[in-house]
KEKE-3310 file (N, C-alpha, C; in steps of 0.2 Angstrom, whole numbers, plus 5000, padded with zeros to 4 digits):
npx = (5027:5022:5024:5035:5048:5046:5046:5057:5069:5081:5083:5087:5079:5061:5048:5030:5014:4999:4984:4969:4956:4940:4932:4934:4931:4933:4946:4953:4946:4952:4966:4967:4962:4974:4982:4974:4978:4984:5000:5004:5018:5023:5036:5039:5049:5048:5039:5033:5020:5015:5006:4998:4987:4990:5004:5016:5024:5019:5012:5010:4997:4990:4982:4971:4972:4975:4963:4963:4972:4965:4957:4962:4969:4985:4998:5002:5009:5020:5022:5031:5026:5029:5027:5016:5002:4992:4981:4989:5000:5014:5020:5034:5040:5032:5030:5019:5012:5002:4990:4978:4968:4971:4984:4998:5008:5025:5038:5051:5061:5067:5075:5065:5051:5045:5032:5023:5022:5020:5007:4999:5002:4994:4982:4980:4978:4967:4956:4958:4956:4941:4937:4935:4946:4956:4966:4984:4999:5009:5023:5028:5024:5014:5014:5017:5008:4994:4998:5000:4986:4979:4983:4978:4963:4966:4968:4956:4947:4950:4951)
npy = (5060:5044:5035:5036:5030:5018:5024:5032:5026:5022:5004:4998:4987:4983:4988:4981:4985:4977:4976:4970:4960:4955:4957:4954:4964:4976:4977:4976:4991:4996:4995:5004:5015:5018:5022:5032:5043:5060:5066:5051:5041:5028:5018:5007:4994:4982:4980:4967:4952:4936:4925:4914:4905:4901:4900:4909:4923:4939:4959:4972:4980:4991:4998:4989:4977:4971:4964:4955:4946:4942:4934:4924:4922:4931:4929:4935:4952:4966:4983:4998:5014:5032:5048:5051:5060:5063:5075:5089:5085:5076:5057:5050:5034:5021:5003:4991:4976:4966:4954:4938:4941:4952:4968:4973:4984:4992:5001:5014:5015:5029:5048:5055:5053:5062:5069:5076:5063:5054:5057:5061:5048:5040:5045:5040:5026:5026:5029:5019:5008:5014:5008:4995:4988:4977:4982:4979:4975:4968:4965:4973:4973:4970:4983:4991:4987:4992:5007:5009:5007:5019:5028:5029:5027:5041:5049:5044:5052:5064:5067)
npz = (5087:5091:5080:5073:5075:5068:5056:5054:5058:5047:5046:5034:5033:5022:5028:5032:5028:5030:5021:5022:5013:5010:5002:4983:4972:4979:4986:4972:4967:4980:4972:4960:4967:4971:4961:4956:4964:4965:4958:4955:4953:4943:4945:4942:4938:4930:4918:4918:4919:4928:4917:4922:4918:4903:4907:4904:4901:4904:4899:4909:4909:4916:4933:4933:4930:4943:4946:4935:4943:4955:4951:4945:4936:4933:4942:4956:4960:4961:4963:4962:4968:4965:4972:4977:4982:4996:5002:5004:5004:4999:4997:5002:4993:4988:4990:4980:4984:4974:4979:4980:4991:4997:4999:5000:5007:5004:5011:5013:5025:5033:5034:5025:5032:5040:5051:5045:5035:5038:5044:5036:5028:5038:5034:5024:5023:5032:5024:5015:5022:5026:5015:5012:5018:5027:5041:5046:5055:5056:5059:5066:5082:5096:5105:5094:5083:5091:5094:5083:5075:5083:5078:5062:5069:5074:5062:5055:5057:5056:5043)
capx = (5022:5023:5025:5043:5054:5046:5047:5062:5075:5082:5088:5088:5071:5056:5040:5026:5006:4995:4979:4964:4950:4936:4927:4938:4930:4936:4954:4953:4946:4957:4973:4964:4961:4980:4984:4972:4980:4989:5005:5004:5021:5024:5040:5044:5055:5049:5032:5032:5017:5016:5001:4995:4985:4996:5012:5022:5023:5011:5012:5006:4994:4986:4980:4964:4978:4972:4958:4970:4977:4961:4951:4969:4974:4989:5001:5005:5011:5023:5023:5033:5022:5032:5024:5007:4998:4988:4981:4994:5007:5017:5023:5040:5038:5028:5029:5012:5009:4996:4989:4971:4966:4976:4988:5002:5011:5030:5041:5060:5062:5070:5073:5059:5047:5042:5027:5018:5023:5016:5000:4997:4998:4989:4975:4977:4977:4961:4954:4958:4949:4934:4936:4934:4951:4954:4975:4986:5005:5011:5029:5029:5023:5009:5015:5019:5001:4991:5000:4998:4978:4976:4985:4975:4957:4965:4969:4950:4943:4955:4948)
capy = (5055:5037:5031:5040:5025:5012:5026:5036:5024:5017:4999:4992:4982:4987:4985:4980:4988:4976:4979:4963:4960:4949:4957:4955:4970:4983:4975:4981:4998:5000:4995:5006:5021:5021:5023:5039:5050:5066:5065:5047:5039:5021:5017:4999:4994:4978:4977:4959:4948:4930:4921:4907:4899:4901:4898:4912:4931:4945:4963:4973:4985:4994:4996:4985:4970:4968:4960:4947:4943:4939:4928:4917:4924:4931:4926:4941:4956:4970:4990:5003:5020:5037:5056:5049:5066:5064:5080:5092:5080:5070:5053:5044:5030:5014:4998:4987:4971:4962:4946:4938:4945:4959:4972:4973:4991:4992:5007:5011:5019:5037:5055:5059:5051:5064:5068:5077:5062:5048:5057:5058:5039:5038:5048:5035:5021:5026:5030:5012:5005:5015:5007:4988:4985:4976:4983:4973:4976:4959:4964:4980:4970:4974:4989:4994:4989:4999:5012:5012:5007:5023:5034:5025:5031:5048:5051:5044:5058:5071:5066)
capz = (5085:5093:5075:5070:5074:5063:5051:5052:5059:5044:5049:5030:5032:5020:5032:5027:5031:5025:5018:5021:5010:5009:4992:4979:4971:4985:4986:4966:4967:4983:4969:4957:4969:4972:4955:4952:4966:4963:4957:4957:4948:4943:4946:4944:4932:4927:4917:4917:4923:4925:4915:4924:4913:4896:4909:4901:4903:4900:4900:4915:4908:4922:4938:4931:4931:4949:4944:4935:4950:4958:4945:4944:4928:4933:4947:4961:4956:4966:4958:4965:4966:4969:4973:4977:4987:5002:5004:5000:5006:4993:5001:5000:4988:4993:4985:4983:4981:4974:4981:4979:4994:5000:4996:5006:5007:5010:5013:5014:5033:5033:5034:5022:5034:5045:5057:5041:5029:5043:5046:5028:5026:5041:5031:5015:5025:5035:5017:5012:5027:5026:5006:5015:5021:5037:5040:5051:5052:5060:5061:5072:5089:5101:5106:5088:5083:5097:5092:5074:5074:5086:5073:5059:5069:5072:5055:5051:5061:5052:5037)
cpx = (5025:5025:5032:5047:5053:5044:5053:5070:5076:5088:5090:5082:5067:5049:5036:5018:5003:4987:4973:4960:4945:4933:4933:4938:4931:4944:4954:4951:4951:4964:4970:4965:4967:4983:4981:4973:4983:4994:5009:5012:5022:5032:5045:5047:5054:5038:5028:5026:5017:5009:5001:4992:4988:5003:5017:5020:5020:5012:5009:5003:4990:4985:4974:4968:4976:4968:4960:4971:4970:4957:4957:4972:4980:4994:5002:5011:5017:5025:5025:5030:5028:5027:5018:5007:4992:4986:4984:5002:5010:5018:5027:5035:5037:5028:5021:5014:5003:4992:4981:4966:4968:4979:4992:5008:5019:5033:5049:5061:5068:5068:5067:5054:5046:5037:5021:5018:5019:5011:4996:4997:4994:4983:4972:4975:4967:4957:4953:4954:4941:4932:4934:4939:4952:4963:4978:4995:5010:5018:5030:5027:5018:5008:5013:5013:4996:4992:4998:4991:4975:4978:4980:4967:4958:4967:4960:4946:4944:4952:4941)
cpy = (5049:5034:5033:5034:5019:5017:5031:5032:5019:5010:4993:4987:4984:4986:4987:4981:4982:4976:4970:4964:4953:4950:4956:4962:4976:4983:4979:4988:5002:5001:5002:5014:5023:5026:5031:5042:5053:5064:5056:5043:5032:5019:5012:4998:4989:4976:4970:4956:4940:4926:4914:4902:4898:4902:4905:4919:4935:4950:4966:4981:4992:4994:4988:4978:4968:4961:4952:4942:4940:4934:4925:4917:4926:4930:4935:4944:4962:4976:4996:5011:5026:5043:5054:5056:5064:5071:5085:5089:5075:5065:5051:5040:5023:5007:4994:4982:4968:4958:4943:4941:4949:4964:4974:4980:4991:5000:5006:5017:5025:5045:5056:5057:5055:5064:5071:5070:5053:5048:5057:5050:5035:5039:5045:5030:5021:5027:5023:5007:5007:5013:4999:4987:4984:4976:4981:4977:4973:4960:4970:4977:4971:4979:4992:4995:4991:5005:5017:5013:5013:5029:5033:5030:5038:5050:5050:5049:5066:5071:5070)
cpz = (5087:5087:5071:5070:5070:5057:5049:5054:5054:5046:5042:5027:5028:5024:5029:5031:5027:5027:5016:5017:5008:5003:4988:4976:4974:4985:4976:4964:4973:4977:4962:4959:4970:4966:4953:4959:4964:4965:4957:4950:4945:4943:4944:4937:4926:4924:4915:4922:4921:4923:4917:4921:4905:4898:4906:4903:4900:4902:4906:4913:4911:4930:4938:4932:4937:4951:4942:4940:4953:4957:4946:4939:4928:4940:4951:4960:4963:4961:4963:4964:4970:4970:4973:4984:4989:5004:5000:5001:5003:5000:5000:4997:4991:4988:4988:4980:4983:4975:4979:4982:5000:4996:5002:5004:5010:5006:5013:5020:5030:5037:5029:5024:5040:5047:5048:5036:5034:5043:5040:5026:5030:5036:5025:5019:5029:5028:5015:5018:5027:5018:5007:5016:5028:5037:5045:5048:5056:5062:5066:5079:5090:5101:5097:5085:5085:5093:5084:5072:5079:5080:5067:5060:5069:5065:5051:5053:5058:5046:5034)
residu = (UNK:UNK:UNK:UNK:UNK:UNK:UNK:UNK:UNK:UNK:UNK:UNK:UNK:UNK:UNK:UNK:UNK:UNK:UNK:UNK:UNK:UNK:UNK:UNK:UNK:UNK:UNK:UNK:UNK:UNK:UNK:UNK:UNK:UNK:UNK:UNK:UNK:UNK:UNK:UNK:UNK:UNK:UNK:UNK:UNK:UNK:UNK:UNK:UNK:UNK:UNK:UNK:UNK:UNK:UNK:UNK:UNK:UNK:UNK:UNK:UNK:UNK:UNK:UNK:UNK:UNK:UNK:UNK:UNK:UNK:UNK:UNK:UNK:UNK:UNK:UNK:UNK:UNK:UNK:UNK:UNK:UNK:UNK:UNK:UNK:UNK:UNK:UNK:UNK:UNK:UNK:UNK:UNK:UNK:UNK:UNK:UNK:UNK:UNK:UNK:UNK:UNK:UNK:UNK:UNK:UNK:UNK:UNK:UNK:UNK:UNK:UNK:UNK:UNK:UNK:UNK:UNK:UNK:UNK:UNK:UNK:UNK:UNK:UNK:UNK:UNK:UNK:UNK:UNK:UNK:UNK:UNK:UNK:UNK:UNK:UNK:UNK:UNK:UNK:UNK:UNK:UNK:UNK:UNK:UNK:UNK:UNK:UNK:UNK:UNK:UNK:UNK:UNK:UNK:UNK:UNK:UNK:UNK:UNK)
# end
């Protein structure tokens, strides 16, 4: 698979898929829809949000928090999910953040990134596009993105 070395050569870096939205509403059922896949874990350590309009910190209750983020209530958030299944194919663990109009997808490069475990987040990601995301992955090149948005529509077609 042309997409192996910006997944299996770990160099240290976390790269980042991101994930565009012009609805507000779609960008939150995409953060939403993540949350209710199988085996889906929450990982992050720290349940802290920062409340922009009461300046001080606020729990982070849910996927629904998204929404927070979006209205201006909460400031941008970052939640590490582990065993999220595609299929029947768990994934390495993905970190998201969550911005007003995005969600941006990072990774930690490795051996647990093989050819089933790529075509699998091909198969989420084409998912989250056919959800209204427009996906972009600014740091892999030209080349890098060609590649990735061919894997993306074959993965849509698998689906």
């Amino acid at each position: 698979m042309p997409l192996r070395p910006y997944f299996t050569d770990d160099d240290g870096s976390l790269p980042e898929i991101e994930l565009h939205y012009a609805d507000a509403e779609r960008l939150v059922a995409s953060f939403v829809y993540l949350y209710s896949l199988p085996g889906m874990r929450d990982m992050t350590r720290s349940d802290r949000l920062w409340d922009l309009r009461q300046e001080r910190e606020a729990g982070f209750v849910g996927p629904e928090d998204s929404r927070r983020v979006v209205s201006g209530e909460v400031s941008a958030f970052h939640r590490l999910l582990e065993g999220l299944r595609v299929g029947d194919r768990p994934l390495p663990a993905l970190g998201i953040f969550v911005d007003t109009d995005l969600l941006v997808l990072d990774y930690r490069m490795g051996a647990e990134w093989g050819d089933a475990e790529i075509f699998a987040l091909m198969r989420l990601l084409a998912e989250l596009r056919r959800r209204g995301a427009r996906i972009a992955v600014p740091g892999w090149g030209a080349d890098g993105d060609c590649a990735f948005r061919m894997a993306v529509d074959e993965a849509a077609t698998a689906v």
